[in-house]
N, C-alpha and C positions, 0 to 999 in steps of 0.2 A: 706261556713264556715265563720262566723264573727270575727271577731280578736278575742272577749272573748272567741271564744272556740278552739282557737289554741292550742295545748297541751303544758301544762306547763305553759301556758303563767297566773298571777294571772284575776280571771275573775266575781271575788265576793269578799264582804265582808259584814261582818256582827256582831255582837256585841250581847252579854248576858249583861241584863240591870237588874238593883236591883229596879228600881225604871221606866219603862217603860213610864209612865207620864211626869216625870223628864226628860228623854231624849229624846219625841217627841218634849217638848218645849224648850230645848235646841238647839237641831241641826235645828228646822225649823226656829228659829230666827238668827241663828249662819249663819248656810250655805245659807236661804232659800230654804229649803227643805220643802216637804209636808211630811203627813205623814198618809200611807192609814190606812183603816181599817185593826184591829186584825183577823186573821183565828183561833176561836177558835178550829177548825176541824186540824190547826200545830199547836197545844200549844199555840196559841197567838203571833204568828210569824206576823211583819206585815215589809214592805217596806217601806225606805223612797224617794219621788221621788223628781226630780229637773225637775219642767215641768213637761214633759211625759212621763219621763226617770227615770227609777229606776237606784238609786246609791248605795242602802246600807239596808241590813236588820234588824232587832231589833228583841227580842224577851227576855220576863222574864225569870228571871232565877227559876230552879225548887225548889220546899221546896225543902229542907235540902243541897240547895248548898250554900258553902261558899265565893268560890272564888271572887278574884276583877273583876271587871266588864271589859271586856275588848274587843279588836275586833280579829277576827278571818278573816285570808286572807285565801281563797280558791285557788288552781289551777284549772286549765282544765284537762280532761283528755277525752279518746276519751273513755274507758272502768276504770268504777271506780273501780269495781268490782276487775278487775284485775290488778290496780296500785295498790290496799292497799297488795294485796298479792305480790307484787314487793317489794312497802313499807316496808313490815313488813320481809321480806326477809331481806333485808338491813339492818335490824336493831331498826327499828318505831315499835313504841306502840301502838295497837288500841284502840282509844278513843268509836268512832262511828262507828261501823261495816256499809256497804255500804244500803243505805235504797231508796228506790224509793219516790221521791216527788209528789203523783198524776202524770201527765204528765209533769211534770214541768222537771225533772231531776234527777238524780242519787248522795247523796250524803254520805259522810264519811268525818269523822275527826281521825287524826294520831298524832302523836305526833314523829316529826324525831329525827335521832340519834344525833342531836347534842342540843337534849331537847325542840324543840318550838313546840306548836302544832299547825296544817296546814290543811284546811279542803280541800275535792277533790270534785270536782264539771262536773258532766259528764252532758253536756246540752243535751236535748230533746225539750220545745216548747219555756223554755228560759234560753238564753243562756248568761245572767247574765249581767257587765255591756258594756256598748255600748261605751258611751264619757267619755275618760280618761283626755284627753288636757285641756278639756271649765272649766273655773273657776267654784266650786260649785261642782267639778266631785274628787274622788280617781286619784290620776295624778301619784305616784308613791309608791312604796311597796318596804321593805330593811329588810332584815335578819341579826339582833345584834348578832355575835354568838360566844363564844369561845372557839368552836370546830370548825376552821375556812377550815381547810382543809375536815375533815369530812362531813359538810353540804354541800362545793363545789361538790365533787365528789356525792353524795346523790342528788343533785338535777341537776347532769350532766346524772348519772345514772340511775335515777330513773324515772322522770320527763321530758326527753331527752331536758333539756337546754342547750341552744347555749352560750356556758358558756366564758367569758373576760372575762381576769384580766384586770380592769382599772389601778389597780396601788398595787403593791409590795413589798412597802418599811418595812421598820420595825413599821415606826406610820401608816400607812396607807395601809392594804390588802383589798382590794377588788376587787370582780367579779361582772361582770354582765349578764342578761339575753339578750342577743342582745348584741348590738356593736353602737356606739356613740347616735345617735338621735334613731337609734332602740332600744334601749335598752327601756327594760320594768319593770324590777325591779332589785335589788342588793345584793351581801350576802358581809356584815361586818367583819372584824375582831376586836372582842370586847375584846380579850387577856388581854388589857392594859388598858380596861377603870375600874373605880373604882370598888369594889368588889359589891356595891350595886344598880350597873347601871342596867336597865333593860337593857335584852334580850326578845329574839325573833321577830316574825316578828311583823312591823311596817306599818301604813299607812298616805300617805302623802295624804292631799286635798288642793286643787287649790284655792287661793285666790285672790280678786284682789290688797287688800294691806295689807301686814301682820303685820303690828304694830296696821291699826283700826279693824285688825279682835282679835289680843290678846286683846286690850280697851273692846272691846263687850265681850269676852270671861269672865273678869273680872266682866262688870256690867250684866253679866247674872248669877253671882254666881259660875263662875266656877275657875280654878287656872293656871299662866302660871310655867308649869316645867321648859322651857327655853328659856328665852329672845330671842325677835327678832335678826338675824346675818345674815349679806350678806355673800352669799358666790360662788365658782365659781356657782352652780346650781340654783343659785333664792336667796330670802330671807325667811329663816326660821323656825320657834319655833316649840316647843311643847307644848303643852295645856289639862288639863283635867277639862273633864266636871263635870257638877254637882253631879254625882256618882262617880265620879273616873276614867271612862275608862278615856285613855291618847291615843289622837293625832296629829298627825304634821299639820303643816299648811309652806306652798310652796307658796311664791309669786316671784314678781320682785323687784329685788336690786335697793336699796335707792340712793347707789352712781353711781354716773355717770362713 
């Protein structure tokens, strides 16, 4: 069993794009990333790789959808089939009823009870991604949520997370998947952030310095949401690309 398919653990992600062109040349200048050919046989579903190594999927969005272009974090699971009916037991929405990927995998999208929608990914020949740590790679995943107790127990529950609180104050609730350097991704309490803050899940990518990767984000046309910040976990921002999707960028702190 390779880490990505540890249950629960996130083991994919991937993005509905308004503009698929747009963000092959985006992310391959941005991360350098490659970017394979379209499956018109999945809807024009195509990979983006780093090296040899797939990090991240894309795919157009279909006529008559609206929404903002955004990415979607997957979990593992060992039977998809039978997490969505867990899921939906609990309280989830089903987005995507569970569909077979040629040999590739088993997947579905839910939408959980504390409103983010979360896709499930039961590997078969692939088992999604491999290198989370190497710059260029998804390094970490966080649930903005506020239904902060709700999503904890849902994805303790559900997903069987090995679930820490890092910390319980009143500004600051959060759990994690794992426990200090194991730890694999986070669920937020967003209660207090402003009423227009996003939620739901988030993905972090590895950088080697994150003030010239917002500089390139800029003169690629794209826009930063949140200025560079050291902080105890690395140095941080958010950023949306040339469509709109929004993501974080992780590197190392400026101060000594």
């Amino acid at each position: 069993m390779t880490t990505s398919s540890v249950p629960g653990i996130p083991c994919w992600i991937d993005m509905m794009s308004s503009d698929t062109g747009k963000s092959r040349a985006f992310y391959s200048q941005l991360f350098g990333w490659s970017a394979a050919e379209a499956a018109e046989e999945f809807g024009g579903y195509f990979m983006f790789m780093f090296g040899d190594v797939p990090v991240a999927g894309c795919m157009p969005q279909m006529p008559g959808e609206n929404g903002p272009d955004a990415w979607t974090i997957y979990l593992a699971a060992d039977d998809a089939r039978r997490a969505v009916e867990v899921a939906q037991a609990a309280g989830s929405t089903i987005v995507a009823e569970p569909m077979d990927i040629a040999d590739l995998g088993t997947t579905a999208v839910i939408i959980d009870p504390s409103g983010a929608p979360l896709g499930i990914w039961q590997a078969n020949t692939f088992p999604g991604l491999i290198n989370r740590a190497e710059v260029g790679a998804p390094t970490w995943f966080e649930l903005h949520t506020r239904a902060y107790d709700t999503a904890v127990g849902f994805y303790r529950d559900v997903f069987g997370w090995d679930a820490h609180t890092m910390s319980d104050t009143p500004d600051f609730r959060y759990t994690t998947l794992g426990q200090a350097e194991a730890a694999s991704a986070g669920i937020m309490d967003a209660s207090a952030f402003p009423p227009d803050a996003d939620t739901g899940w988030m993905v972090y990518i590895r950088v080697e310095d994150t003030d010239a990767s917002v500089e390139r984000v800029l003169a690629l046309g794209g826009a930063v949401v949140s200025d560079p910040r050291d902080t105890p976990y690395g140095r941080l921002a958010e950023i949306a690309d040339t469509t709109g999707c929004k993501t974080k960028l992780m590197g190392p702190n400026t101060a000594s």
